[in-house]
N, C-alpha and C positions, 0 to 999 in steps of 0.2 A: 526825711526826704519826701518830697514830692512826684508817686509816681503811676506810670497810666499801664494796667495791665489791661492789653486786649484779649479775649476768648476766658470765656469762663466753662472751661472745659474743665476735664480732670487735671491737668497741669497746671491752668491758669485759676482754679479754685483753692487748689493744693496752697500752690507759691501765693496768692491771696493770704491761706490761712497764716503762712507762717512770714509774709513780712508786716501782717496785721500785728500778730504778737510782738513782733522787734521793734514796734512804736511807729513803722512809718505810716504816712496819710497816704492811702491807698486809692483811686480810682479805677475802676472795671467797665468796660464797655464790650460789648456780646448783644447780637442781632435776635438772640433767640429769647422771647420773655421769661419762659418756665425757668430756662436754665438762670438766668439771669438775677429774678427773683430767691430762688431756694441758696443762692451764693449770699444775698445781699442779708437773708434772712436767720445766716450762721455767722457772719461778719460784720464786725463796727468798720463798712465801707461804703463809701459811695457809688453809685452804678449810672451808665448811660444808656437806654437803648438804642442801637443804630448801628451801622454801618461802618466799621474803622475807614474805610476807604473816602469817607463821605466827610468833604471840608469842614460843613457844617458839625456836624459829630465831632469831627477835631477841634475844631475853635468853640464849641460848647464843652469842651470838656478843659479848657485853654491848654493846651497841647506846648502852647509857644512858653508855661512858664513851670514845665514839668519836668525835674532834673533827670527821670530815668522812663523810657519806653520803653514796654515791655510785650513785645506780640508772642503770641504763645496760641493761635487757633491752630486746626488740623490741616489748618490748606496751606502748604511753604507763599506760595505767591501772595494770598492774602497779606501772609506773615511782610513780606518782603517790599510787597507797596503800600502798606500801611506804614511800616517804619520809616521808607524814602520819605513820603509826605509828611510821617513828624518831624523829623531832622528836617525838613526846608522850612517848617513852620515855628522851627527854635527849641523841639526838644535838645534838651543836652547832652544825653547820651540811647543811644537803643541797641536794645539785646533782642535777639531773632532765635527763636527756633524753627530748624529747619530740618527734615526726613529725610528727603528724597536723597540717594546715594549721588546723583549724575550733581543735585546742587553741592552736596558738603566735601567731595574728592577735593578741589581746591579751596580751602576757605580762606587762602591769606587774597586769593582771586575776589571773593564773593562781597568780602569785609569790605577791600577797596571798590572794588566796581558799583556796589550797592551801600555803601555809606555806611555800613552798618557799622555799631562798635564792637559786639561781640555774639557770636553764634551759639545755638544750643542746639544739640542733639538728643533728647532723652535717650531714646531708643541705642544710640551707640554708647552712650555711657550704662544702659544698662547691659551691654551684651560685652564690654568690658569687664563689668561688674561678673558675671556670671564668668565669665572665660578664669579672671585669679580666682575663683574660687573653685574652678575645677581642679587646680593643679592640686588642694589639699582635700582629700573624697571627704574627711572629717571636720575639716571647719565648718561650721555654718555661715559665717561672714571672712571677707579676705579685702582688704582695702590697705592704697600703695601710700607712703608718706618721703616728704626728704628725696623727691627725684626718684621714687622708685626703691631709695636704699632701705629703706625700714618698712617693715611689712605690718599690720597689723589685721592678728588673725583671732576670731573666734571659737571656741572648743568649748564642748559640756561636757566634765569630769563623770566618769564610771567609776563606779567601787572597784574597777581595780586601775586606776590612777595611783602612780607614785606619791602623788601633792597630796591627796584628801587627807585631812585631821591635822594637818600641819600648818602651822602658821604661816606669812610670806619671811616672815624673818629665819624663823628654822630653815628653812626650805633656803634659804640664801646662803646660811652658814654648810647646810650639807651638798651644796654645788648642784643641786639638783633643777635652778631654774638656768644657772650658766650665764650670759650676756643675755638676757632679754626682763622686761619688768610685765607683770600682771598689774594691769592700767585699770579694768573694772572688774569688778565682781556681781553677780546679778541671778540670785535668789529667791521663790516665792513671790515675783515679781516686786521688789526689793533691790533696785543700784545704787553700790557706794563705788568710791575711789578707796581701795583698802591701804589701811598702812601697814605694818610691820608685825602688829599683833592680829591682822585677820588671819582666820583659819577656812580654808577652804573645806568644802561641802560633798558629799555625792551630789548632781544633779545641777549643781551650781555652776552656770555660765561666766568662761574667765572670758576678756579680751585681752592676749598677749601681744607685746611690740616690741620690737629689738630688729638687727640689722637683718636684712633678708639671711644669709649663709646661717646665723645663729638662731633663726628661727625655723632656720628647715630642721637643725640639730636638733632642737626642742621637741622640735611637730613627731621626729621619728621614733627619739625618743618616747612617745605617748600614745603612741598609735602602731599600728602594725603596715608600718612603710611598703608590705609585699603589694599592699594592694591598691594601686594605681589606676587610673580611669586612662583609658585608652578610644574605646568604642561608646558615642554618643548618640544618642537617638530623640531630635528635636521632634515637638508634635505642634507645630503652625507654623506657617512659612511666611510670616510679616518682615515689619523694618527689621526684629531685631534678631528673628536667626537668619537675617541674609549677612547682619554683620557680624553673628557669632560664628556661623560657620565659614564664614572669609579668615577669622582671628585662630580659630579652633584648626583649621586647614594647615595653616601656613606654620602652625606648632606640631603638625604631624600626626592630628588626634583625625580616626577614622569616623563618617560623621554619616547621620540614614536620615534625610527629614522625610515626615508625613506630613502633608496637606489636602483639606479634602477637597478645594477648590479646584476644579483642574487647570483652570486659565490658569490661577498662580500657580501650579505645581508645577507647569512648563515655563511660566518666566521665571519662577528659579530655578530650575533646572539649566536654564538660559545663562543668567546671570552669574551660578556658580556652578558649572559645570563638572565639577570635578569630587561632588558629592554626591548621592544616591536617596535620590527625587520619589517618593511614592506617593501617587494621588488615592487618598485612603482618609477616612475617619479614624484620627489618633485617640476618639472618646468612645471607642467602640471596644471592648474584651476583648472580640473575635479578634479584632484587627492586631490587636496587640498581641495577641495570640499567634495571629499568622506571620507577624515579622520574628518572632522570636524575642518578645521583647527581655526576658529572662538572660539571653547573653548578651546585653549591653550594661558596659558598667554604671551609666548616668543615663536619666531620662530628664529632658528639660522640657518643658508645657508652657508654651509660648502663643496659644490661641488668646482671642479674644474677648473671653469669657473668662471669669475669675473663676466662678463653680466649675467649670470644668479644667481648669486649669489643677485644681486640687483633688477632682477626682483622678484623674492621671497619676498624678503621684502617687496616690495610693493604692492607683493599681499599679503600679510598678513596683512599690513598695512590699505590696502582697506577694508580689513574683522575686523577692529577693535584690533586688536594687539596690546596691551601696549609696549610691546618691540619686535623691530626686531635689528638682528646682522645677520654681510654679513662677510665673507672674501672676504676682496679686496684687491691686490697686486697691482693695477697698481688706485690708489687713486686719480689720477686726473682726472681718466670717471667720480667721481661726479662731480668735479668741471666743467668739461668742458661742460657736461650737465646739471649741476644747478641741479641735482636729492639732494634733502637735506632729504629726510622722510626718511633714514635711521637711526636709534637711534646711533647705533654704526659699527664703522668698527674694524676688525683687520687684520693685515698684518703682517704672521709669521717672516717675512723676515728683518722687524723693529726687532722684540722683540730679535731675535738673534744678527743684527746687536749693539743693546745695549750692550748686554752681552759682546760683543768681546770686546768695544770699553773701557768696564768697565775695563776689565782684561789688557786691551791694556795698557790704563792709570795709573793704580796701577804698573806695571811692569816698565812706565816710572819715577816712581817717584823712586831715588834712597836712599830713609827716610825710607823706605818701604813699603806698599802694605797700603792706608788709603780712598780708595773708595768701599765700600762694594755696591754700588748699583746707578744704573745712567740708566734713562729713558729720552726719548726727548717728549717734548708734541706739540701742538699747530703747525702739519704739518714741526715738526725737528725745528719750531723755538726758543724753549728754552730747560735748559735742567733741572732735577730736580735731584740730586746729594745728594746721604750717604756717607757723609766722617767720618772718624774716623781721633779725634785729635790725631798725633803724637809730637814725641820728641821735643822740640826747636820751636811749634811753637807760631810766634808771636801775636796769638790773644788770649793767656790762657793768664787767669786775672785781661783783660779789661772789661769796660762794653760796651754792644754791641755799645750803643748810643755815646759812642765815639772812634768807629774805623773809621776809615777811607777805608769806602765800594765802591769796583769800582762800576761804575753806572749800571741799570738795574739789582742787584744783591740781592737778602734777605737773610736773616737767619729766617728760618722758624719756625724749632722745636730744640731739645736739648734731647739726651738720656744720662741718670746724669749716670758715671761710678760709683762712689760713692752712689750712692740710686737704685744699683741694677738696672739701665735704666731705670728709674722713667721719664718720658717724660715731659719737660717743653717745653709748646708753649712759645717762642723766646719774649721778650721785651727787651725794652731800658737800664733797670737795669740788663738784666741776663748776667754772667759773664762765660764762657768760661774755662773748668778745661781738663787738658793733660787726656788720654782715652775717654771723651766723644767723644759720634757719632751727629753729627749735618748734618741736612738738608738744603740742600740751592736750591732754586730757583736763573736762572739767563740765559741771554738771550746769554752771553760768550759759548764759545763753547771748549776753552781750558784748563780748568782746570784742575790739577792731585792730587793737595793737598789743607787742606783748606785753607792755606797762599794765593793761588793764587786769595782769593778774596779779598784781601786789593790793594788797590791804591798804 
C-alpha cells in the first residue's frame, strides 16, 4: 500500500516503524527537521518537509494517488484538516488520531461530519489497557478477544505454581489447566508457541486464553484471589487518567490523582469530579509519603516522563504495592537497566499502532474486511489475531488436527456463528464453519486472512 503518515512524533515514528516492516511504501511529512531526519535515518522511508495543511506539501507528496492517510501529530485539528484536505484531493481512505475528550464523545458524529474513515485514540486505548488489567493485581498483561468473550491474560509462574515441571500435556490430563490453553511460553527471553511436550519453568512467562468465566477460575486458582485492587492512586493528570479514572469510577474502584500542575489539577478536578484531585509532586518520597501511599493497593505513573514514571513504581514498590503500572514509551530503559519490578508497562503508541495495522490489513484483503482485532505481545514478537471466517475459505469443515498449520502457529479459541458466539476453546476435533470468528496465536507477522495460516 501506498501510504502518507503525517507527524513523525512518537506515534507517528512508532506506526513508521512497523508498517515499514509489513512491506508497505511509506511517506512521512512533519514540519520539524531534526525530528524528521532521525525518523528517515532508522527507516527505508521517504520524508517531506512541510506543512500537512499546506496544498503544495500535499500534491508534492501526491496525496491524490495515496491509498491510506495517516495524521497522527499532537494537535487533534492539525490532525483533522489535514485529513479533510487529503480526502478532497483523492486519498482513499484516512485515519485520524484524535485526544481531546469534547472531539472523541461522539465519533460516529466526528467520522461523518469530518470525512474521516476511522479515528484513533492512543491515550483511550491505553487507559483501557490499564483499567483490564487492574481487575487481575497478578497479571502483567490482560487483553479482550471474540467480543470481549475470551480474555487473554499474562502470569509469571513462582515455585509454588501447581504447573511448574509439568508438561502442557500432563497438566491437561490432571485437569489442572480446565477450559483454557497456554498460547505462549516466554523464557530467558526465549518465545515459542508450546505443544504438549513443553514443560513449564519457575520464572517462565505463560500467556493463558480461554473464555472470560474459565479464566477467572484459572486466575484464582494460581493466585491468592483475597487480594483485590480496590483503592488506586494515579501520579499525572493527562489524556489518559482523565479516561482511566472515568472507566475506573464507573466500576466502583476508589481513585486519588496527584498532579503537580495546579491549572490541571483543577480542570480535572473539573472534569471528573468525583475523584480526589491533589496538586502535589507524584516523584517526590515526601509526597508519597504524605498521601499514604503504602494504603493503596495499585499505583499507576502516568506523567510525562518515562524516568520518572519508573521511578514511582519503585517507590511504591519499596512501600509494598501489589501492583505498580508506568507509561513507558521508550521500553528498553528497562531492559538496558535490568529495572524488572515493574508489574506492567503501557505504551500508547503500541496500542495505536495496532489498531492501524488491524484496519491496514483488513483493507489488504481483497475477500473483505476478516480481522476484527490484532495485538502484538512478548516485545512485538508474536501476534495475537481475531479473524472472522470468510467466503471460500479453505479451512471450514476440517478438523483442526488435520490442517496443515504453518509452524509457530495455533488456533486458540472459536466463536460458533451458529450458537450465537458460544466460545469453543480450540481442539483436535473442532471443526471450523464459514462466519465463525477464530483466535490464532502466532509468531508470523503477515497475515490478512485466516487462510494465511495453512502451509
Amino acid at each position: 500500500m501506498n501510504i502518507i503518515i503525517v507527524g513523525a512524533g512518537k506515534v507517528g515514528s512508532y506506526l513508521t516503524s512497523q508498517l515499514s516492516d509489513e512491506g508497505h511504501n511509506i511517506l512521512v511529512i512533519d514540519k520539524d527537521q531534526d525530528v524528521l531526519e532521525r525518523l528517515l535515518s532508522q527507516n527505508d522511508v521517504m520524508g517531506i518537509l512541510g506543512d500537512c495543511r499546506d496544498l503544495d506539501v500535499l500534491d508534492e507528496a501526491n496525496v491524490d494517488k495515496c491509498d491510506v492517510f495517516i495524521a497522527m501529530t499532537f494537535d487533534d485539528d492539525v490532525n483533522l484538516i489535514s485529513s479533510i484536505m487529503a480526502k478532497r484531493k483523492g486519498a482513499r481512505s484516512t485515519i485520524v488520531r484524535l485526544r481531546d475528550p469534547r472531539y472523541i464523545k461522539d465519533q460516529e458524529f466526528m467520522r461523518k461530519a469530518m470525512e474521516v474513515d476511522r479515528l484513533v485514540n492512543p491515550e483511550f486505548f491505553a487507559a483501557k489497557e490499564i483499567q483490564r488489567t487492574l481487575k487481575y493485581t497478578y497479571a502483567v498483561n490482560v487483553e479482550n478477544f471474540l467480543n470481549s468473550k475470551v480474555i487473554l491474560i499474562e502470569l509469571e509462574l513462582d515455585r509454588n505454581s501447581k504447573l511448574i515441571n509439568k508438561s502442557l500435556m500432563d497438566l491437561n490430563k490432571e485437569g489442572l489447566l480446565g477450559n483454557i490453553i497456554i498460547a505462549i511460553g516466554e523464557k530467558d527471553d526465549q518465545v515459542v508457541i508450546p505443544n504438549g511436550s513443553h514443560i513449564l519453568e519457575v520464572g517462565e512467562k505463560i500467556y493463558v486464553a480461554g473464555p472470560r468465566e474459565d479464566i477467572d477460575k484459572f486466575y484464582k486458582s494460581q493466585v491468592d484471589s483475597k487480594k483485590t485492587i480496590k483503592d488506586v492512586l494515579i501520579v499525572g493528570g493527562g489524556s489518559i487518567a482523565i479516561y482511566l479514572t472515568k472507566l475506573l469510577l464507573k466500576r466502583n474502584f476508589a481513585v486519588t490523582v496527584l498532579e503537580n500542575n495546579k491549572k490541571k489539577a483543577i480542570e480535572f478536578s473539573e472534569s471528573v469530579p468525583d475523584c480526589d484531585v491533589i496538586n502535589a509532586d507524584g516523584t517526590d518520597p515526601e509526597i508519597l509519603d504524605e498521601v499514604g501511599v503504602e494504603n493503596y493497593d495499585a499505583v499507576v505513573s502516568l506523567t510525562g516522563i518515562d524516568e520518572e514514571n519508573i521511578l514511582i513504581s519503585l517507590l511504591a514498590k519499596k512501600c509494598g504495592i501489589e501492583k505498580t503500572i508506568a507509561k513507558v514509551n521508550r521500553t528498553q530503559l528497562l531492559r538496558i537497566t535490568g529495572i524488572l519490578d515493574v508489574d506492567t508497562t503501557v505504551t500508547p503508541k503500541k496500542s495505536a499502532s495496532f489498531y492501524v495495522s488491524r484496519l491496514l490489513r483488513s483493507k489488504e484483503n481483497s475477500r473483505g474486511e476478516s480481522i476484527s482485532n490484532l495485538y502484538r505481545l512478548s516485545d512485538d514478537r508474536v501476534e495475537a489475531i481475531d479473524f472472522t471466517v470468510i467466503e471460500n475459505s479453505k479451512l471450514t469443515g476440517i478438523r483442526l488436527k488435520d490442517l496443515n498449520l504453518k509452524s509457530n502457529t495455533l488456533i486458540v479459541c472459536i466463536s460458533r456463528k451458529d450458537l450465537g458466539g458460544k466460545i469453543e476453546v480450540a481442539n483436535g476435533e473442532s471443526v471450523i464453519k464459514l462466519g465463525d470468528r477464530v483466535m490464532v496465536i502466532t509468531k508470523h507477522k503477515d497475515f490478512t486472512e485466516i487462510d494465511d495460516i495453512l502451509e
